[in-house]
N, C-alpha and C positions, 0 to 999 in steps of 0.2 A: 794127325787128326784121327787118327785110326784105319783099319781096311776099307779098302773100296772110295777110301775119300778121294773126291777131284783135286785137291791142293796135297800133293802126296811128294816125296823126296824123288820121283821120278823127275821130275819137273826139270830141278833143276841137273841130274845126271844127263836130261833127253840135249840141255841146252848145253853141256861141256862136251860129251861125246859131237854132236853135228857143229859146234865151233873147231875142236882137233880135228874132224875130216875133212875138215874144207878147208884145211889151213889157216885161217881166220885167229885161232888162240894161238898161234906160235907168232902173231906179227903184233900181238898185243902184250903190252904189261899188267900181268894179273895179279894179285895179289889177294892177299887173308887180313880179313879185319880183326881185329880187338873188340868185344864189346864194349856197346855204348855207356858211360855211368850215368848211374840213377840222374845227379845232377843235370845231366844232359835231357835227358827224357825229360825230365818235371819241366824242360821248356816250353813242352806241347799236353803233357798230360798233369793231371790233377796226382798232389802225392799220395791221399789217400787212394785214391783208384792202382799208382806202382806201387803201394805196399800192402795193397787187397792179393794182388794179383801174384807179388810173390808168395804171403801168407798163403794163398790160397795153392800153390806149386810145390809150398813144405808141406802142409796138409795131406795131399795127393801122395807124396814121397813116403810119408808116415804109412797112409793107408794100405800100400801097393806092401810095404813091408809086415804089415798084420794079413796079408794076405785078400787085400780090397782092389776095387779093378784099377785098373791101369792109365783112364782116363776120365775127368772130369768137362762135362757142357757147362758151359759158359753160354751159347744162346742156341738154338736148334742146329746150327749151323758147325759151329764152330767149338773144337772141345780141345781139352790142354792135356797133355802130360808130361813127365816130371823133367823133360828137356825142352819143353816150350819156353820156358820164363830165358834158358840159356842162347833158345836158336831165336827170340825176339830181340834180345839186346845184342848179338849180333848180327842181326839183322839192320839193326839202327846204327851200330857200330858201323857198321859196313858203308852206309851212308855221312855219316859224319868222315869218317878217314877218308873217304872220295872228296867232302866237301874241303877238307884239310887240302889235301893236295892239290886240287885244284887252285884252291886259292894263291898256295903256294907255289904254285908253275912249273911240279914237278908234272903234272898232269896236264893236257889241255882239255881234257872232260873226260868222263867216266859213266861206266855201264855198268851197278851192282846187281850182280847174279842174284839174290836174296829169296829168301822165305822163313818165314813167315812172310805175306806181304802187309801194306799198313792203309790204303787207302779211308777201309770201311772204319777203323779204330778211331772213336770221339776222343773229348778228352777224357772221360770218363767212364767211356762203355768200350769193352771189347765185342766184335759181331765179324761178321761176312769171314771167317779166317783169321782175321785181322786182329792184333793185343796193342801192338806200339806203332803210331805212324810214324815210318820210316823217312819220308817224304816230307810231313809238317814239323818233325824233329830238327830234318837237318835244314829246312828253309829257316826256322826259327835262330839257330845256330849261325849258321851265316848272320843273322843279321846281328845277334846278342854275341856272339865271339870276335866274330869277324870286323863287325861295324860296317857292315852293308848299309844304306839306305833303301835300296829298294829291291827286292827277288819276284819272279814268277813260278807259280805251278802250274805246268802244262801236265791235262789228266785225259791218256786217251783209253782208258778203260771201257768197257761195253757198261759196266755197273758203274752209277755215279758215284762217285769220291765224296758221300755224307761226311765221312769221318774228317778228312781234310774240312772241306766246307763249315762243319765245328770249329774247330780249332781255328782258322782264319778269319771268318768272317767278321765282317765290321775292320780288320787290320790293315790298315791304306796302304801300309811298307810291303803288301803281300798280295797280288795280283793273281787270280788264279782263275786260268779258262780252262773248259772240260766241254765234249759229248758223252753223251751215255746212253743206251735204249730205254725208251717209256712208253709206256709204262712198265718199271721189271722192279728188281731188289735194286737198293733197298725201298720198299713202300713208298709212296709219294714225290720221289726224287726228290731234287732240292726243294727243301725247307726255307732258304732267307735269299730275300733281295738284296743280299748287301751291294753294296758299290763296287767293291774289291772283285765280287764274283760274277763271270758270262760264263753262265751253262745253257747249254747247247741240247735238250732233249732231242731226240729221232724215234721215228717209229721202228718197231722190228722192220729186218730186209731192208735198211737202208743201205745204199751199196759206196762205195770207197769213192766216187766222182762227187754223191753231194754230200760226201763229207766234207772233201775237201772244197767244194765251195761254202761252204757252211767256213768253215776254217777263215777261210780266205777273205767271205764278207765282215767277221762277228772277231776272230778273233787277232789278228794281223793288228787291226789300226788300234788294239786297245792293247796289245803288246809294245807296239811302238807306242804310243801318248806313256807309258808307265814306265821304258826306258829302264829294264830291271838289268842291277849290275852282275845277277845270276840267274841260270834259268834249273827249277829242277822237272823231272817231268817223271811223274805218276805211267810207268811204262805196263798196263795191260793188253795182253795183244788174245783178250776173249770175243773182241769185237770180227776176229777171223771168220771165213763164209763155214771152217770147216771145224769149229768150236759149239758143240752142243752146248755150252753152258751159257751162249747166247745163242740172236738169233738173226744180228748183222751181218753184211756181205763184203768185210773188205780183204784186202790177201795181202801178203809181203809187200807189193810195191808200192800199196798205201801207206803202209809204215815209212816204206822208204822215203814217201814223196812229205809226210808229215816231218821227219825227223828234217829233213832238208829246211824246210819252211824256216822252226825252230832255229836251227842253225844258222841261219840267216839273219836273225834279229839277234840271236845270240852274240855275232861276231859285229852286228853296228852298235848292237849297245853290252855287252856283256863281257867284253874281251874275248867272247869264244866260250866261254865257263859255264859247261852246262855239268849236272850228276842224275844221270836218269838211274830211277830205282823199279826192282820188276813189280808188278801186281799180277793182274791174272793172266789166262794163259793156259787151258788146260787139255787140249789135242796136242800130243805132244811132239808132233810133226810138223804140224802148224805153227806151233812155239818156237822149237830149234829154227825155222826156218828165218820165221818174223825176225825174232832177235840176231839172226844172223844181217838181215834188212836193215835193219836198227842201226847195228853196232859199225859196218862197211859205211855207214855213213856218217855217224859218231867221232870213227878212225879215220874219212877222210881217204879211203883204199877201195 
């Protein structure tokens, strides 16, 4: 994204450094994806939107080599250069091969490390960081590959999941509950009533207890009634007390107590088969630790 940006490749070195200290990555099987094909993508984004975006990635490539700057805005936020189009498709890559092996019981669920993350990505608009939903790719996937009937997205980001919320809404095969702080980015929070979607607004300084009642009333019995035979979950851990880029109060053990929940409907109705993918996240002490929260419970250790 360029210097100084909060979505920086720190991120994810801060989360493999504090998984190797604490043992945690030596009792996991990790692996490197392939990127995702276009085919795949176009299951959640518009083709002219992936072949704007690569155009727009040669462009840049041309430019940098006549001596033009190095990166390209896409929205105030969020700007590309000429390894973005390769680190989003595997990024989505990275979620689809999770969803592969899961399905196939090499895996009993998974934690992709990723970035670019995909939450804020429409089908047609790139914003918030976001180019490919990582997340609405590979829910879509399950169910167009796989022959799922029915998936959940669990979105617990501090910023709401617009972009997912695009791409699904109105889709009955795709259930998707979220909190997020409101008022924040993106503008207006959810946009559609669909049936499919229970968003959860909170005020700033809401703290990890009435999260999880919030949780517990809104989204439980509408996870069970939808009986999804996979769960994916949109993994933001900016909603931390010690994450300026919100301005919520929750820490490690809220993840911890969240991911449990999850797993629990996971395993009455899912087989266990969840693919949680990262979003945001950007103290990066607070991240390593979260997903460390996360993943010990993911693992089951």
């Amino acid at each position: 994204m360029g210097a100084g940006h909060p979505e920086c490749p720190e991120r994810l070195d801060a989360i493999d450094r504090h998984l190797a200290a604490t043992g945690l990555r030596a009792a996991l099987d990790c692996r490197e994806a392939d990127p995702a094909s276009l085919t795949d993508v176009e299951l959640a984004h518009g083709r002219m939107y992936v072949a704007g975006l690569r155009g727009l990635s040669d462009v840049l490539r041309d430019e940098i080599e006549a001596g033009g700057p190095t990166h390209t805005q896409v929205d105030p936020d969020t700007s590309l250069n000429v390894h973005t189009w390769d680190a989003a498709l595997r990024a989505a890559g990275a979620a689809l091969a999770a969803t592969d092996a899961v399905m196939a019981g090499e895996l009993d669920n998974a934690f992709c490390a990723i970035r670019p993350p995909g939450h804020h990505a429409c089908r047609d608009t790139a914003m918030g960081f976001c180019f490919f939903n990582n997340v609405a790719i590979a829910a879509k996937y399950a169910l167009q590959r796989h022959g799922l009937k029915r998936v959940a997205i669990v979105d617990f980001d501090v910023h709401h999941g617009n972009g997912t919320e695009d791409i699904v809404a109105g889709d009955a095969r795709i259930l998707m509950v979220s909190f997020y702080q409101h008022p924040f980015y993106p503008p207006g929070g959810a946009k559609s009533n669909a049936a499919n979607l229970v968003n959860l607004p909170v005020p700033a300084h809401t703290r990890g207890m009435d999260v999880r009642e919030l949780i517990e009333m809104a989204w439980i019995h509408r996870l069970e009634a939808h009986k999804p035979e996979m769960i994916f979950i949109s993994a933001g851990f900016d909603a931390h007390r010690d994450d300026d880029l919100g301005q919520m109060g929750l820490v490690e053990q809220d993840y911890a107590w969240i991911t449990h929940r999850v797993m629990d409907v996971a395993r009455r109705f899912s087989k266990g088969r969840v693919v949680s993918c990262l979003e945001g996240g950007y103290n990066l002490v607070a991240l390593a630790r979260s997903v460390q929260a996360h993943v010990e419970v993911l693992a089951d250790l």
